[in-house]
N, CA, C and O of each residue as an XYZ file, in Angstrom:
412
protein
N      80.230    110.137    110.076
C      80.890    110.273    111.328
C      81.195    111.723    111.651
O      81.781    112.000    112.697
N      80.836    112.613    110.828
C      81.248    114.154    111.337
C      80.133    114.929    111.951
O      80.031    116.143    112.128
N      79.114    113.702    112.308
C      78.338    114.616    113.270
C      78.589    113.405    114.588
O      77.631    112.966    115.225
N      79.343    113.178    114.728
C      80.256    112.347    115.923
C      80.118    113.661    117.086
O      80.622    114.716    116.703
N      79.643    113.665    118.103
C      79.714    114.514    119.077
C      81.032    114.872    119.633
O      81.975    114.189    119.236
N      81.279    115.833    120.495
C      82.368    115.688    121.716
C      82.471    114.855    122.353
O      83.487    114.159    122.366
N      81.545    114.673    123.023
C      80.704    113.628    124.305
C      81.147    112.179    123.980
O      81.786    111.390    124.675
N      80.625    112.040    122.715
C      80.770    110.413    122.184
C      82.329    110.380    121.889
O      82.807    109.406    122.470
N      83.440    111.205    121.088
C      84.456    111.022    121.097
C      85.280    111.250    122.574
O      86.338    110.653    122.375
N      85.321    111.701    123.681
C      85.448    111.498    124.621
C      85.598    110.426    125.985
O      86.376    110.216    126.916
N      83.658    109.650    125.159
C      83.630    108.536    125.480
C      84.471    107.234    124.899
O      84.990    106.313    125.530
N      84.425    107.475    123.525
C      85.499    106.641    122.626
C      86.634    106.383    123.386
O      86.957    105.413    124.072
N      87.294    107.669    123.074
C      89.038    107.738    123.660
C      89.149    107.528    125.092
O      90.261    107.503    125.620
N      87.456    107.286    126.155
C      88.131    107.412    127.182
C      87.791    105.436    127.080
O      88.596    104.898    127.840
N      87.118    104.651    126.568
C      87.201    103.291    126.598
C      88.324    102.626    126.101
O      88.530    101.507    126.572
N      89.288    103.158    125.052
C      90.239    103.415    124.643
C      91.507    102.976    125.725
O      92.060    101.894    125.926
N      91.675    104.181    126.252
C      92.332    104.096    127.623
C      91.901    103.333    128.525
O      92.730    103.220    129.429
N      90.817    102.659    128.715
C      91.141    101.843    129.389
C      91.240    100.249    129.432
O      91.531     99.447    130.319
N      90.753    100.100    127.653
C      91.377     98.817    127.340
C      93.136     98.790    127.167
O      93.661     97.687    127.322
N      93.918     99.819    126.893
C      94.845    100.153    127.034
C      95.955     99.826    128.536
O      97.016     99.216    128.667
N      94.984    100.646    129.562
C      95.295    100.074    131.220
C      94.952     98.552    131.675
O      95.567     98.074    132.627
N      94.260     98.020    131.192
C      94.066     96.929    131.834
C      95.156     95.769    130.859
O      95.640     94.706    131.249
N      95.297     96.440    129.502
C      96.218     95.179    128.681
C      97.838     95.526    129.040
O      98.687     94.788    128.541
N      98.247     96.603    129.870
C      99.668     96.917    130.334
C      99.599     96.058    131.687
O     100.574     95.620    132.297
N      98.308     95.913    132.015
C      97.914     95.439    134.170
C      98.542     93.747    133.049
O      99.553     93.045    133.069
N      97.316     93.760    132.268
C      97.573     92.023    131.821
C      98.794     91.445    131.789
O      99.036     90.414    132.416
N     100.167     92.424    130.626
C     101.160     91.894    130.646
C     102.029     92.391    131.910
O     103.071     91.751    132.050
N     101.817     93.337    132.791
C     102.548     93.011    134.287
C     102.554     91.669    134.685
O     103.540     90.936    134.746
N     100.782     91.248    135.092
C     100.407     90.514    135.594
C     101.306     89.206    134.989
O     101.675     88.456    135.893
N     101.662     88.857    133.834
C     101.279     87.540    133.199
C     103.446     87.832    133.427
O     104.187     86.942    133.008
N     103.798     88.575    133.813
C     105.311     88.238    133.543
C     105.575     88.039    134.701
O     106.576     87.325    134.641
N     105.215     88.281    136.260
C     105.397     87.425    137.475
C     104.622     86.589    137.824
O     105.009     85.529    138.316
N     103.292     86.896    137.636
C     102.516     85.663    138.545
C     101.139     85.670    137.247
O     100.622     86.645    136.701
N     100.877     84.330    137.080
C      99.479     83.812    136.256
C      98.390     83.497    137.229
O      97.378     82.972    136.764
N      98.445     83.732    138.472
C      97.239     83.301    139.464
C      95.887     83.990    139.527
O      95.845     85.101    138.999
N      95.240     83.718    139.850
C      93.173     84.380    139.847
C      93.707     85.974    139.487
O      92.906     86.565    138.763
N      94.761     86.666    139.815
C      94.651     88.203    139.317
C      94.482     87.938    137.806
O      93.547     88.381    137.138
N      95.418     87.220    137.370
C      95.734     87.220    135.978
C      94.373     86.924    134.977
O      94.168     87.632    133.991
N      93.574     85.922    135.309
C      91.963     85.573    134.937
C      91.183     86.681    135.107
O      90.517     87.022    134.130
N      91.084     87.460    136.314
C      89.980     88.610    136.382
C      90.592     89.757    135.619
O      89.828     90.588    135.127
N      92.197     89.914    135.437
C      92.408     90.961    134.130
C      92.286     90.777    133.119
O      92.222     91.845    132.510
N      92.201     89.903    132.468
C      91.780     89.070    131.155
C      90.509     89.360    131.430
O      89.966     90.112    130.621
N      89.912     89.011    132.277
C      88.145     88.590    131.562
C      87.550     90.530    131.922
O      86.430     91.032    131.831
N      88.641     91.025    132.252
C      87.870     93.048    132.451
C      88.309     92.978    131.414
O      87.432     93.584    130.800
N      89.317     92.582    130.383
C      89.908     93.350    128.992
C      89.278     92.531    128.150
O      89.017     93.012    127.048
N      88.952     91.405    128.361
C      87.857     90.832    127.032
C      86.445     91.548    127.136
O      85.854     91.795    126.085
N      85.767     91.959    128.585
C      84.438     92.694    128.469
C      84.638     94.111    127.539
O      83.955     94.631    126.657
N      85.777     94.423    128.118
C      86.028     96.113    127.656
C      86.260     95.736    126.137
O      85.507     96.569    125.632
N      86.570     95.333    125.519
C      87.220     94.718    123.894
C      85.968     94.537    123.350
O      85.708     94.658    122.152
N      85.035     94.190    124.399
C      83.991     93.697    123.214
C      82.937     94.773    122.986
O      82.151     94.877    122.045
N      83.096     95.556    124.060
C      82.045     96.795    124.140
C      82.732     98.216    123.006
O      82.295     99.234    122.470
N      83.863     97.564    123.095
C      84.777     98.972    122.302
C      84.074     98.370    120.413
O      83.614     99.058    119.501
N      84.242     97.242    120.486
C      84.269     96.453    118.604
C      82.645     96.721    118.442
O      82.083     97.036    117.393
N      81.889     96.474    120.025
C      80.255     96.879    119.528
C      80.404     98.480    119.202
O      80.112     98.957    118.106
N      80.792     99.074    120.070
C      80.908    100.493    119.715
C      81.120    101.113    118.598
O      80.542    102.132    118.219
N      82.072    100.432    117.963
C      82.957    100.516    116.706
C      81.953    100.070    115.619
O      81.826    100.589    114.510
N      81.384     99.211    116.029
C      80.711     98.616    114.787
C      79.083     99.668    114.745
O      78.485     99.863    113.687
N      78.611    100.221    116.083
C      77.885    101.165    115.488
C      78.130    102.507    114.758
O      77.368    103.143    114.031
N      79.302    102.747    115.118
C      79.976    104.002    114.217
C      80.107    103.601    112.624
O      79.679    104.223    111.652
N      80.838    102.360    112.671
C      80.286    102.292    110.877
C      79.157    102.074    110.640
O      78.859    102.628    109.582
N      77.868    101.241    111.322
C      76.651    101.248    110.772
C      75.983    102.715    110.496
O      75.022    103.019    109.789
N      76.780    103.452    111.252
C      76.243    104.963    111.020
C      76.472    105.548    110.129
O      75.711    106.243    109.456
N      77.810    105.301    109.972
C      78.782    105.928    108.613
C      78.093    105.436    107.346
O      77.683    106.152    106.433
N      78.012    103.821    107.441
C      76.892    103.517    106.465
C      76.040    103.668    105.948
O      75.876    103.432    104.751
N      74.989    104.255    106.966
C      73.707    104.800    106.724
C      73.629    106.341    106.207
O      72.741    106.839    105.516
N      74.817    106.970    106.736
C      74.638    108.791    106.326
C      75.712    108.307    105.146
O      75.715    109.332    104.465
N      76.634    107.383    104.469
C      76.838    107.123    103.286
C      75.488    107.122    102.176
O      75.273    107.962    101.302
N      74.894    106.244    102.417
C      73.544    105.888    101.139
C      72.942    106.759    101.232
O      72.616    107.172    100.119
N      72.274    107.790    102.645
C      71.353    109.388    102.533
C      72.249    110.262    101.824
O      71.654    111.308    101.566
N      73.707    110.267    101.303
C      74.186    111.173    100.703
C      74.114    110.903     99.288
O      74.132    111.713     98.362
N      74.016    109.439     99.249
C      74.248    109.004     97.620
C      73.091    108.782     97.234
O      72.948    108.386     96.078
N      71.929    108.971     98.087
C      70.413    108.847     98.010
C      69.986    110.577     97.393
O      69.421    110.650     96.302
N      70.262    111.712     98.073
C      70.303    112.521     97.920
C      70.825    113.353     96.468
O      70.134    113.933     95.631
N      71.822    113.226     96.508
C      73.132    113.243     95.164
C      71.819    112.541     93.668
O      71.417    113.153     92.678
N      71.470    110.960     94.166
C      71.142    110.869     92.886
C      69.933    111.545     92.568
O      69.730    111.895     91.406
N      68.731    111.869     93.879
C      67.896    112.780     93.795
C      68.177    113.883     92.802
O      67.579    114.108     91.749
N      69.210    114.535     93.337
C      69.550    115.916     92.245
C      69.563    116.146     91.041
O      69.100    116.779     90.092
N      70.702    114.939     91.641
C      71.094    115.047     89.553
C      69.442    114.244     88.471
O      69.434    114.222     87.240
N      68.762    113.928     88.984
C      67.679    113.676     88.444
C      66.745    114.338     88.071
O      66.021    114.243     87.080
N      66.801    115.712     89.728
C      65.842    116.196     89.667
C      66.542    117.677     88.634
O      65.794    118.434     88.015
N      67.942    117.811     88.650
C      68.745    118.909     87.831
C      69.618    118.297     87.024
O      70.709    118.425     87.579
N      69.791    117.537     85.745
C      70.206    116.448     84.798
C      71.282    117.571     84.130
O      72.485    117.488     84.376
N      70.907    118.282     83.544
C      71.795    119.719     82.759
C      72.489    120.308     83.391
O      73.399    120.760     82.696
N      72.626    120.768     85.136
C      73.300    121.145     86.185
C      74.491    120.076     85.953
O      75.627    120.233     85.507
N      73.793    118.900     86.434
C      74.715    117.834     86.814
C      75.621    117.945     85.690
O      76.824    118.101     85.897
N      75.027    117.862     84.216
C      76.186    117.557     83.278
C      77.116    118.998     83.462
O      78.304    118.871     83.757
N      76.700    119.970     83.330
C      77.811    121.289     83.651
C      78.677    120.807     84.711
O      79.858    120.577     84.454
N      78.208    120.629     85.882
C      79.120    120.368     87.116
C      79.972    119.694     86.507
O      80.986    120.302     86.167
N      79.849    118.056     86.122
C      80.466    116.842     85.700
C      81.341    117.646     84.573
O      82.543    117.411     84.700
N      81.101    118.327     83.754
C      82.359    118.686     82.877
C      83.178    119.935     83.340
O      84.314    120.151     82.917
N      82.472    120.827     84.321
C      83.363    121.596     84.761
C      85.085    120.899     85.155
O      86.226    121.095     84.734
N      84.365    119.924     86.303
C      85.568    119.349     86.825
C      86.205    118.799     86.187
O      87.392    119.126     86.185
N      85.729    117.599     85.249
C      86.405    117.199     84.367
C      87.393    117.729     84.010
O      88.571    117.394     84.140
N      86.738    118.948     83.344
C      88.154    120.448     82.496
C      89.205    120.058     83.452
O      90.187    119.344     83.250
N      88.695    120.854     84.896
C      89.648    121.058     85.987
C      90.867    120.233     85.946
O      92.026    120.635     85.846
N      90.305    118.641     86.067
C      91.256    117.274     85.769
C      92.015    117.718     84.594
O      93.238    117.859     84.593
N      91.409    117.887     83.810
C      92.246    117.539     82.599
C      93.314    118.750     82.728
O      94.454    118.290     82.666
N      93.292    120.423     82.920
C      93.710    120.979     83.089
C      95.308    120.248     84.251
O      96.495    120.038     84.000
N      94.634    120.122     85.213
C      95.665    119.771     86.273
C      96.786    118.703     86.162
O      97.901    118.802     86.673
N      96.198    117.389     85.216
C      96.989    116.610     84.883
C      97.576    116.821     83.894
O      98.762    116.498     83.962
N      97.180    117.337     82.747
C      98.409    118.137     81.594
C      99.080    119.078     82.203
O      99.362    119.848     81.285
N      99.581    119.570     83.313
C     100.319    120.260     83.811
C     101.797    119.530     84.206
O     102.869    120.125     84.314
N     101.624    118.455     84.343
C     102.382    117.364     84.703
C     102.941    117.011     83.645
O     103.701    116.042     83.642
């Protein structure tokens, strides 16, 4: 998600707002009058709800996918650099161990 655009977060926060406006219109609506207004604000905030959860759900399929190219990558390395990897892996280690015996 951190190559999430401007544009697209923009678009986010601005669908956001307006499932937001129409569910404040809903509970106006629904505390004086339940008549045909009240049905056509409901059925704009169930369209908008469902386009926001599709939305949503392609942002994690994304997140998903640049998850496994990183852990796809990663295991590349350490395969293709096995002796790196173990230095790295015990550097930090130290680090840990250092940091938590400090405690």
């Amino acid at each position: 998600m951190s190559e999430m655009t401007q544009a697209t977060r923009d678009k986010m926060i601005a669908d956001f707002k307006l499932v937001i406006s129409d569910a404040e219109q809903l509970l106006k609506l629904t505390a004086d009058d339940a008549s045909g207004k009240f049905s056509d604000v409901r059925g704009r905030l169930g369209e908008r709800l469902a386009a926001a959860r599709a939305q949503v759900g392609e942002f994690e399929a994304a997140a998903v996918a640049k998850a496994k190219e990183v852990a796809k990558a990663t295991d590349n390395y350490v395969h293709e650099n096995p002796w790196q990897s173990i230095g790295i892996a015990a550097g930090v280690g130290f680090l840990v161990g250092l940091l938590a015996g400090r405690r």
